[in-house]
N, C-alpha and C positions, 0 to 999 in steps of 0.2 A: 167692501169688506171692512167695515168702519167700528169702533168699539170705543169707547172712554178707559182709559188706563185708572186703576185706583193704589193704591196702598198695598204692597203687599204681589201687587201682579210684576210679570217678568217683562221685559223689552228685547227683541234679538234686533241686530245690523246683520244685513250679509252686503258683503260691497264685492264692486267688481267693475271693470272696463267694459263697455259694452254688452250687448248681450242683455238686454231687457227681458223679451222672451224667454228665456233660462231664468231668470229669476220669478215674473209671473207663472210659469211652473213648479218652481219648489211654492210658491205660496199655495197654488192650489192642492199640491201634493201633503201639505203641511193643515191645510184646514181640517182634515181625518184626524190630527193629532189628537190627543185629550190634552184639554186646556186651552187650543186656541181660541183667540178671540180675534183675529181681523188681521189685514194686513194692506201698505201699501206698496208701489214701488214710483222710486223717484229718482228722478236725471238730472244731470246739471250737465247745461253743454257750456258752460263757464267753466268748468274744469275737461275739456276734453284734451288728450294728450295724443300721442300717433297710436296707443292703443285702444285709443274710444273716450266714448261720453263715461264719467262718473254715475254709478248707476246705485242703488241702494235698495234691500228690500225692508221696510222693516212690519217685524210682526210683532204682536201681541199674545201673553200666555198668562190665562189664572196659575198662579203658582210657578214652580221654577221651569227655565225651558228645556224640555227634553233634549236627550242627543238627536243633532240632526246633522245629516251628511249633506255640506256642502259641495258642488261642483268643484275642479279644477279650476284654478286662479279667482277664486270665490275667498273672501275672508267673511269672519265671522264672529260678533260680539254680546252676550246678553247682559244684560245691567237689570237692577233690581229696582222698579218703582218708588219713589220715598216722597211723601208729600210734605215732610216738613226735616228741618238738619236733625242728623243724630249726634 
C-alpha cells in the first residue's frame, strides 16, 4: 500500500504499544476512505517498554484527513505535506 506524498496531501501517525494487528486493521478498514492513498505499519523493538514494541501506522490522504476513530490506547496525529518552508 505504497503512494508518493506531494504538496498539498495529508500524513496521519496513529501510534500505540503493541498490537500491530489492530493497526493493520484500521489501515485496511481506512483504504474505503475517500482520499486514501497507502499506508504502512512500523515497529521498533528499540523502543519497547513492559507495554510492547513501539508500533506506528502511518497513512496517506489527498487532501485533509477525515475523522477517523482510533482504538483505545491508540494516539493519533495528521500533519500537512509541505515541500518547501512557508
Amino acid at each position: 500500500m505504497t503512494h508518493s506524498v506531494e504538496e498539498g496531501h495529508w500524513v496521519h501517525f496513529a501510534e500505540r504499544r503493541g498490537g500491530a494487528a489492530a493497526l493493520w486493521a484500521l489501515a485496511q478498514a481506512w483504504a474505503s476512505l475517500p482520499g486514501f492513498l497507502g499506508a504502512e505499519v512500523l515497529h521498533s523493538p528499540a523502543q519497547a517498554d513492559s507495554a510492547g514494541e513501539l508500533v506506528l501506522l502511518v497513512t496517506r490522504w489527498q487532501g485533509a484527513v477525515p475523522p477517523l476513530e482510533l482504538p483505545a490506547g491508540t494516539r493519533g496525529w495528521a500533519f500537512q505535506v509541505m515541500t518547501q518552508p512557508q
